[in-house]
C-alpha positions in Angstrom: -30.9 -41.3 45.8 -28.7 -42.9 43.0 -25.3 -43.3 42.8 -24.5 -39.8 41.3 -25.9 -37.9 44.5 -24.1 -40.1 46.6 -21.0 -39.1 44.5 -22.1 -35.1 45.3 -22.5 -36.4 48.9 -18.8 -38.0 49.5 -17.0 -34.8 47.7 -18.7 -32.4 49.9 -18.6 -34.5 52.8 -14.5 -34.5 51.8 -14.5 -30.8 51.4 -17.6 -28.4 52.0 -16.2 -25.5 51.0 -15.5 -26.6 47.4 -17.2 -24.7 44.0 -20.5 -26.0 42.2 -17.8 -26.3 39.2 -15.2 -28.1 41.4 -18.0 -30.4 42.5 -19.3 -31.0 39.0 -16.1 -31.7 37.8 -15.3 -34.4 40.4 -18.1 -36.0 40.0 -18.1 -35.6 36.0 -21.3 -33.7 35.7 -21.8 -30.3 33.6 -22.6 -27.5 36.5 -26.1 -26.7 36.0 -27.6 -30.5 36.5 -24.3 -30.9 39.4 -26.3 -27.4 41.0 -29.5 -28.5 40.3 -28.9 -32.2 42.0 -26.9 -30.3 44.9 -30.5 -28.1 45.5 -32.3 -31.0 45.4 -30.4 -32.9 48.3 -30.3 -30.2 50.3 -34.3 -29.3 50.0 -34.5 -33.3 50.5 -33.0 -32.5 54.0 -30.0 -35.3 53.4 -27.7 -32.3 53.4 -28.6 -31.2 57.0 -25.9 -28.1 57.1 -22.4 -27.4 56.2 -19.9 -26.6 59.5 -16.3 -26.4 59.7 -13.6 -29.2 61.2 -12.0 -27.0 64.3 -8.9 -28.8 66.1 -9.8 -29.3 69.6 -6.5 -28.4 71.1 -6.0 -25.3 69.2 -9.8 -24.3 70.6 -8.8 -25.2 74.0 -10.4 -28.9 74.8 -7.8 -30.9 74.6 -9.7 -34.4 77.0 -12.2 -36.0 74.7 -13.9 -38.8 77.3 -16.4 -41.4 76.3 -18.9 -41.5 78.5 -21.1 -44.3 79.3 -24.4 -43.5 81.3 -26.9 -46.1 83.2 -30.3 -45.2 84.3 -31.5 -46.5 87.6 -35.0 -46.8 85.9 -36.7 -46.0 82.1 -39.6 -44.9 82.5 -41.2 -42.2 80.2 -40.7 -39.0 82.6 -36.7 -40.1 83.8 -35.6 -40.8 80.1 -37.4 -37.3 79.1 -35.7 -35.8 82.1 -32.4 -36.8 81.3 -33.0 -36.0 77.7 -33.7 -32.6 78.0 -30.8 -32.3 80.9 -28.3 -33.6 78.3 -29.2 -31.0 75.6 -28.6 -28.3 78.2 -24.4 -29.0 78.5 -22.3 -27.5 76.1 -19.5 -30.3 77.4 -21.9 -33.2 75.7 -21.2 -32.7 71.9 -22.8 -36.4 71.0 -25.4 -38.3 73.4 -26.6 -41.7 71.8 -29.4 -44.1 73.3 -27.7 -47.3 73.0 -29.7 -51.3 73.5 -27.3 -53.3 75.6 -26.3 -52.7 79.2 -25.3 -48.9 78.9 -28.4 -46.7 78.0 -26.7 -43.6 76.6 -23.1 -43.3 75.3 -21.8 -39.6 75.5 -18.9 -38.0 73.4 -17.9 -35.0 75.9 -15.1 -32.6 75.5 -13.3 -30.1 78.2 -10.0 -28.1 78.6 -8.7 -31.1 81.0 -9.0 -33.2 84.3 -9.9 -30.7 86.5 -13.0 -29.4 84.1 -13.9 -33.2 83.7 -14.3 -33.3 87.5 -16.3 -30.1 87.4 -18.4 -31.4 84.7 -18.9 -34.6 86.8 -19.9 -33.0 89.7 -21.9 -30.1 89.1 -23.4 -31.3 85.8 -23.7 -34.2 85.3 -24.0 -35.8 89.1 -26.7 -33.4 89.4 -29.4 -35.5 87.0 -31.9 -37.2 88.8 -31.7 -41.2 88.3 -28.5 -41.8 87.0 -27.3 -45.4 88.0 -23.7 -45.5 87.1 -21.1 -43.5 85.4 -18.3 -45.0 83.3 -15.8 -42.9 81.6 -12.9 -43.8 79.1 -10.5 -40.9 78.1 -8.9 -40.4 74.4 -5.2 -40.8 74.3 -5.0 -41.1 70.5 -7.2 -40.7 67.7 -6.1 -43.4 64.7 -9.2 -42.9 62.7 -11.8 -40.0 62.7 -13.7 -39.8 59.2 -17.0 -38.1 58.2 -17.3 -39.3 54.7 -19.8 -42.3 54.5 -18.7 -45.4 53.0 -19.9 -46.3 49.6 
């Protein structure tokens, strides 16, 4: 990958929805070779989809909690189990593995405290082995990009 994909990569990353000539022009490229390079990352599988930016409050999930998960142990079957668990919930939008003393950071969103609670509860309580639960909600959001830096 050389500088001119990663060029291709930061517009569309800015805006998806934009023209092949839009895109070669921003990145001062004729079309063809802009379409052809474009083909290329895509086949490549460094462009992994194309989805659209919804606002979470206009949708109707207006909590966004951060949610910090502890395993009581790691072996191979409990880490697959609560793998596999996670995927299931529609609430869990990110899961990460993390080193450190948190073993999986989870970006969740619901439409407010009392779905949090249910979520809790009857979700997520309901995996086998978790140790500890810590949760910090979003009251503000001062940066949220998707563009990578150069």
């Amino acid at each position: 990958m050389d500088s001119k994909d990663r060029q291709i990569l930061r517009a569309l990353q800015r805006n998806g929805r934009m023209t092949n000539l839009e895109l070669a022009e921003e990145v001062s490229l004729s079309p063809s070779p802009c379409l052809r390079r474009l083909r290329n990352l895509e086949s490549s599988g460094a462009i992994t989809g194309y989805s659209a930016k919804v606002d979470p409050n206009t949708y109707g999930l207006p909590i966004t909690a951060f949610v910090h998960v502890r395993l009581k142990q790691h072996d191979d079957e409990t880490v697959k189990q609560f793998e596999n668990r996670i995927q299931q919930l529609d609430e869990v939008l990110e899961c990460f593995m993390l080193t450190g003393g948190t073993d999986y950071f989870l970006k969740v969103m619901v439409s407010g405290l009392d779905a949090y609670e249910e979520f809790i509860r009857n979700k997520l309580h309901k995996i086998n082995d978790i140790g500890s639960i810590d949760t910090s909600f979003i009251y503000s959001v001062v940066k949220q990009t998707n563009v990578f830096p150069l």
